[in-house]
VEXBA-790707 format. One record per residue (C-alpha): residue in one letter; x, y, z. Coordinates in steps of 0.001 Angstrom, whole numbers, padded with zeros to 6 digits, always signed. Last residue first. Layout:
BEGIN
aXYZ/...
% end
This chain:
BEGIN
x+010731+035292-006555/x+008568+031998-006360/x+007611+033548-003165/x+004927+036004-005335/x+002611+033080-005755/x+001462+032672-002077/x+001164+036546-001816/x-000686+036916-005326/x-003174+033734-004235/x-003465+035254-000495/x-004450+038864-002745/x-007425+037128-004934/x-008521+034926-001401/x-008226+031174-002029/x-005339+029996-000409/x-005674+026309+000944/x-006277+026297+004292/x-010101+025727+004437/x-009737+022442+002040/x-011899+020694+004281/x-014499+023260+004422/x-016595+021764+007890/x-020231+023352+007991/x-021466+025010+010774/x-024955+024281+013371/x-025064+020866+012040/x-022701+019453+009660/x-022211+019560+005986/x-019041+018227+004963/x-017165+021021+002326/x-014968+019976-000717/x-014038+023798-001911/x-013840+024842-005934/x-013323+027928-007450/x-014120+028663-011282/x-013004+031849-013215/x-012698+031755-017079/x-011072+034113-019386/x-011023+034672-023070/x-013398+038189-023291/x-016197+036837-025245/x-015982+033084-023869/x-016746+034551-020537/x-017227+031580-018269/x-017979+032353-015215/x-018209+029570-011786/x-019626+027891-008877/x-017966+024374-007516/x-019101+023358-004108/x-017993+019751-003578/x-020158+018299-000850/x-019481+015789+001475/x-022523+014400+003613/x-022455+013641+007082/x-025211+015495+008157/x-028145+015210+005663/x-028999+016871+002327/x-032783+016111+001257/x-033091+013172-001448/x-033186+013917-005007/x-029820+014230-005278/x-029247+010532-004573/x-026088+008780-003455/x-023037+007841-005119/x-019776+010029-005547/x-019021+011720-008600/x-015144+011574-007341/x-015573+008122-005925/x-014484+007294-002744/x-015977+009881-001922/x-017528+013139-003174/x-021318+014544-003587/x-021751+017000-006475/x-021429+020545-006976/x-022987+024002-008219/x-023925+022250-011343/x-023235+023499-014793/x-024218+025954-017546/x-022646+029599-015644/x-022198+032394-018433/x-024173+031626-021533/x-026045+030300-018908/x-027618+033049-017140/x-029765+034203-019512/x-032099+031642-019046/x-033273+029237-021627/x-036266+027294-020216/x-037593+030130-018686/x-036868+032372-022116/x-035480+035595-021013/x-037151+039145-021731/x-037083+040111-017677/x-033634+038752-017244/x-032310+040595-020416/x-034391+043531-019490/x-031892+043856-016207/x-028633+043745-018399/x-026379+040529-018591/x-022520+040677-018719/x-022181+044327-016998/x-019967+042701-013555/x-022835+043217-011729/x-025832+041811-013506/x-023325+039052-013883/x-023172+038803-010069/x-027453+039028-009789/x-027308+036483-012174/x-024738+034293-009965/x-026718+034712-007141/x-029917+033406-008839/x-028286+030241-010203/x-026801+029702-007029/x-030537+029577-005084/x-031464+027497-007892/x-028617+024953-007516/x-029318+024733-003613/x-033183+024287-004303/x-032064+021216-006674/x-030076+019979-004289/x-032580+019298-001404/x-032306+021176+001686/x-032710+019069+004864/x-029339+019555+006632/x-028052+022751+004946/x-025351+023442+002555/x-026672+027018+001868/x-023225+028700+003604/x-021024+026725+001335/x-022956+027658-001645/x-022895+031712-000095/x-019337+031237+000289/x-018825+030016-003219/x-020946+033034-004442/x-018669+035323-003299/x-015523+034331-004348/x-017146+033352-008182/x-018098+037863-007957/x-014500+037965-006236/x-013089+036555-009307/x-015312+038001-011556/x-013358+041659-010413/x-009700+040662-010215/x-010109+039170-013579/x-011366+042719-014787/x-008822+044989-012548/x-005933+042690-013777/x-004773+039907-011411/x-000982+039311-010538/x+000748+036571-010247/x+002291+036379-014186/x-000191+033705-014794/x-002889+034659-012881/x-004438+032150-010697/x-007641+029768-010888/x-008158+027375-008201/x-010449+024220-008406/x-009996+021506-005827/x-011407+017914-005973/x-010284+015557-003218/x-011146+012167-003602/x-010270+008811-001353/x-008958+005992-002425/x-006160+005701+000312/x-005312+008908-000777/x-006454+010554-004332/x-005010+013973-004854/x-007608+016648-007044/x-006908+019065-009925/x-009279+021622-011493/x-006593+024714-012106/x-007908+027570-014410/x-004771+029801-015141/x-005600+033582-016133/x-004190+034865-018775/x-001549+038181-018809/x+001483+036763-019709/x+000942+033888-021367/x+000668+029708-020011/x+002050+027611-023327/x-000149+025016-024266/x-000184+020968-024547/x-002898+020376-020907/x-005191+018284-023342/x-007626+018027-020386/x-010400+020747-020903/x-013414+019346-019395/x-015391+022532-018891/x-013634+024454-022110/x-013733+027898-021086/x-010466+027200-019447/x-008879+026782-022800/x-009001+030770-022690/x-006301+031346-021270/x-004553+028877-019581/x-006146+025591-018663/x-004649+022941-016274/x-007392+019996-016028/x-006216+017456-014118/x-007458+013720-015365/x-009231+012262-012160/x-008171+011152-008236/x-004643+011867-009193/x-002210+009830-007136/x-001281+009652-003793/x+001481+008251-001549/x+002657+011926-000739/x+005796+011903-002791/x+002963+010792-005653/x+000578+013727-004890/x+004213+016147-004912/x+005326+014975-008083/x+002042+014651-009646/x+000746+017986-009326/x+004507+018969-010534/x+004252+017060-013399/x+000799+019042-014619/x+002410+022160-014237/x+004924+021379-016720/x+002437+019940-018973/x+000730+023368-018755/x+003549+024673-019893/x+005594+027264-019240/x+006161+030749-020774/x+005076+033588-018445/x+004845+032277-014901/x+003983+029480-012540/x+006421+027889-010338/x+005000+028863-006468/x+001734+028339-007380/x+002583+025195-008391/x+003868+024064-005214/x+001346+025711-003208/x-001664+023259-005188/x+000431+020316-004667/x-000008+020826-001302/x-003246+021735-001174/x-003970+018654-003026/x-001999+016831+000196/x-004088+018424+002887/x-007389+017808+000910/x-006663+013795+000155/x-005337+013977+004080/x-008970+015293+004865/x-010847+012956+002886/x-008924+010041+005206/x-010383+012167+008467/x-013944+012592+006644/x-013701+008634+006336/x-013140+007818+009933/x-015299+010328+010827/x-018149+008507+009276/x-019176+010050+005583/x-022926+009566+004710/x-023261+009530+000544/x-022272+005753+001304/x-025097+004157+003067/x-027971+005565+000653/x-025489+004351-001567/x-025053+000961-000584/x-028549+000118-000279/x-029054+001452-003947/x-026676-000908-005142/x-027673-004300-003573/x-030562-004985-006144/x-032574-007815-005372/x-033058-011471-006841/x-035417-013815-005180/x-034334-017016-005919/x-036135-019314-008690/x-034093-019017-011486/x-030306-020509-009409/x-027874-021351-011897/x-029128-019408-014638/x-029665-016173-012182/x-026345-016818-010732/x-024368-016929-014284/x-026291-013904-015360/x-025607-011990-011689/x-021580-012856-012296/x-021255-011424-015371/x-022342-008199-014847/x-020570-008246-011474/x-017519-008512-013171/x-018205-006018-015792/x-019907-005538-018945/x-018474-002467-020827/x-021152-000193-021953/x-020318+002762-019817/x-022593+005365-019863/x-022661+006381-016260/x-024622+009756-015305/x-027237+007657-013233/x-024881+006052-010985/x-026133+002511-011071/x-023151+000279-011410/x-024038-002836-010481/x-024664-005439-007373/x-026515-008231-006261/x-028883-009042-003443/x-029885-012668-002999/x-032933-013796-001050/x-034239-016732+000187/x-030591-018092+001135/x-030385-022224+002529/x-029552-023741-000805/x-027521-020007-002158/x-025385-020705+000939/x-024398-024340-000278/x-024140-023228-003756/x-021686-020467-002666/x-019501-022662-000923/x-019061-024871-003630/x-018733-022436-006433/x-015972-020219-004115/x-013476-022509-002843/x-011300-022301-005566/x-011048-018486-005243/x-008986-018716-001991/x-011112-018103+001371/x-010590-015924+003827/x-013358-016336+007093/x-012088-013922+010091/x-012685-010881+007888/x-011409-007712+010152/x-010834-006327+007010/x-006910-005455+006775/x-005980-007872+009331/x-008136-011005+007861/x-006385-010316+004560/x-002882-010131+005799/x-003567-013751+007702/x-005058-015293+004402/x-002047-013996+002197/x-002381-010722+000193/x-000746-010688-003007/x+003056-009966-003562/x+004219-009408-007133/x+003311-009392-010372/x+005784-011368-012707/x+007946-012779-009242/x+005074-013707-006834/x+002740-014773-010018/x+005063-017651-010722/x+005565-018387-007034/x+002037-019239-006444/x-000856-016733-005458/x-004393-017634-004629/x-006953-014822-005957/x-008957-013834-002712/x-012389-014935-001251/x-014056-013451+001731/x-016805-014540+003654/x-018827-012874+006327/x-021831-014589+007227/x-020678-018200+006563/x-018429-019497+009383/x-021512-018415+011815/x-023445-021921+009772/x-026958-021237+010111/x-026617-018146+007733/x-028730-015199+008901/x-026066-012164+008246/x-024938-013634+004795/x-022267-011693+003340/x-020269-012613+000650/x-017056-010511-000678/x-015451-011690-004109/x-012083-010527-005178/x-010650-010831-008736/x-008266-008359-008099/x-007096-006877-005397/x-008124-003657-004128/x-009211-004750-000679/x-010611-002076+002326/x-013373-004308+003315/x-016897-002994+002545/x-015620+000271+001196/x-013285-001248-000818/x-015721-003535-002471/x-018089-000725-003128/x-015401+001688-004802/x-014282-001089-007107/x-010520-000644-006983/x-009253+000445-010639/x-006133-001466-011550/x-003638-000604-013761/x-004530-000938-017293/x-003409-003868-019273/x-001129-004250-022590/x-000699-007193-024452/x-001415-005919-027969/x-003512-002899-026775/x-005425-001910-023506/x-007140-004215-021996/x-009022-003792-018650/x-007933-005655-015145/x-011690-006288-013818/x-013559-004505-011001/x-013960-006871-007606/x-017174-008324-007175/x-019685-007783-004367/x-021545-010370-003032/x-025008-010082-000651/x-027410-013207+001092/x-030652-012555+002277/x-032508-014941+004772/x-033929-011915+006602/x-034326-008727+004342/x-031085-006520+004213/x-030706-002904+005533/x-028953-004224+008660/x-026374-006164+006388/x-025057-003068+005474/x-024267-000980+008489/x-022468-004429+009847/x-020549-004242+006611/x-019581-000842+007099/x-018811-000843+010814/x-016655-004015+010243/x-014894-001699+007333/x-014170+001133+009417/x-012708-001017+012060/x-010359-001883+010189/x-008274+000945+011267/x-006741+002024+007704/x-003177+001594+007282/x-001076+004386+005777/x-001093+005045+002121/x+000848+003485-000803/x+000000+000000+000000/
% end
């Protein structure tokens, strides 16, 4: 592992969470993600699935977690299975987790090697009722690849027609979206270290590098920090940062353009996701100087409207009509162009077309529905924003914030974010 240990305890609690929600007699398995192609022999590096890890803090592959709270047998309500490694794999891949290692790392008592699994797993499925099986449901996913678990729930449902078949994946993210301290404390080292990364750049920018550059010193410091990225960085000069998802990251940074920074750390597979946008030569011009307080302002007043029984879509409405009022402000929309708008089409957007922010986890679009009210425990990204395509500049600024009663927690707090903290902070490159 890259990271520190995590307490295992965080993954009983999980799977004890879990196996509340299910009906008696049910039975639950969770697949690990496959190893994906890439070309000739070529593999991608793994991707833990974010539901397995959760459950038991594993990221090897071909994993398969059982759980089976009402089993008669004790020896078969938490069951793990792991790929069994020989010598051969020891010296092409290296070391895989032995039965002892495994036990420590869940708090699994019952590791099993992957031979073991169609035998035990009839033998459960005999005495189960019901069997709850999982899939990617996030409703923004597209992916047509058929996974693991794809697989697995057509080979259970010809082996076994008459069980009652469930879906385990809305269970686990109505359990999810809600961050334990444990978790907020690991989301909090994901913050610390992007904010590191983030003062290293600052401190390097100017007239004339690249945004490639920038881009290896992100990774430098996540990777000295046993991180990674937790998603493609998107370094955009100028006016690439009018692009939402800009990620080529090939040009030059000018004198005079503004530098739109959307880069998170990934620790222990947890997300941070910060957006920062600085002047390339440190200083800000009277107009970038003056969106970038109107975005300031608005982020506070997101972070300020994450409230404990607010729905999302009244928290994106309520930015919506801060940021017209702001580009009322600034002289980008004029009074009778809110009054002559279409409803479905509103003014508004030519400047701001996106969320306010998302939930985050273990998965940067974290799970867990928007269309329920916000609760305590939840992490928020809050993530307002101009485009002006007109003029060539973009502003966006991005805090992960848990919402909590009576004051919200900004985990990324002491990262600069104030127009003259962001000239002070990049002024000691000199």
């Amino acid at each position: 592992m890259r990271h520190a240990p995590i307490d295992p305890a965080l993954f009983v609690q999980n799977r004890a969470r879990l196996s509340r929600l299910l009906l008696p007699g049910s039975l639950a398995v969770v697949n690990s993600n496959d190893i994906l192609p890439t070309n000739a022999d070529g593999t991608l590096r793994l991707i833990p699935n974010s539901d397995l890890f959760w459950l038991t803090g594993v990221n090897q592959e071909e994993t398969i977690l059982v759980l089976f709270p009402d089993a008669d047998d004790p020896k078969h309500r938490e069951m793990l299975f792991l790929r069994e490694t020989s010598d051969l794999i020891a010296v092409w891949e290296g070391h895989k987790l032995t039965r002892e290692e495994a036990r420590k790392r869940t708090g699994i008592q019952q590791i099993h090697w992957l031979s073991e699994f169609p035998g035990l797993f009839r033998r459960i499925m005999c005495e189960a009722e019901h069997a709850y099986l999982n899939t990617n449901e996030h409703k923004r996913s597209t992916s047509e690849v058929e996974t693991r678990d794809d697989r697995f729930i057509q080979k259970a449902r010809s082996q076994f027609p008459l069980h009652s078949y469930h879906r385990l994946a809305p269970l686990l993210h109505k359990l999810r979206v809600t961050k334990s301290p444990a978790e907020i404390a690991l989301l909090q080292k994901a913050c610390d270290l992007t904010g590191k990364g983030f003062a290293r750049v600052a401190r390097k920018v100017k007239p004339g590098i690249g945004e490639l550059e920038i881009e290896a010193e992100f990774i430098h410091e996540f990777t000295r920090g046993g991180g990674g990225f937790a998603y493609s960085p998107i370094i955009a000069s100028g006016a690439n940062a009018c692009v939402l998802h800009y990620i080529d990251n090939d040009q030059i940074c000018r004198n005079g353009d503004l530098l739109l920074l959307d880069v998170g750390a990934s620790y222990a597979s947890y997300n941070a996701d910060l957006t920062r946008t600085i002047p390339v030569n440190g200083r800000f011009t009277r107009r970038q100087r003056q969106v970038y307080n109107a975005v300031l302002r608005v982020l506070r007043t997101q972070i300020d409207g994450l409230i404990p029984g607010k729905k999302w879509a009244v928290w994106q409405k309520e930015c919506e009509q801060v940021i017209e009022k702001e580009c009322v402000d600034l002289g980008l929309l004029k009074p009778r162009d809110i009054r002559n708008q279409d409803p479905e089409r509103p003014a508004y957007r030519k400047y701001f077309m996106h969320g306010c922010g998302h939930p985050l986890g273990l998965d940067v679009h974290d799970v867990g529905s928007l269309a329920k009210p916000f609760e305590e425990g939840w992490v928020m990204t809050v993530e307002p924003a101009l485009y002006l395509r007109d003029e060539g500049l973009a502003v966006r600024l991005e805090n992960d914030v848990v919402i909590r009663r009576g004051g919200n927690l900004d985990l990324m707090a002491g990262i600069p974010i104030e127009a003259d903290a962001i000239e002070e902070l990049m002024a000691r490159r000199r």
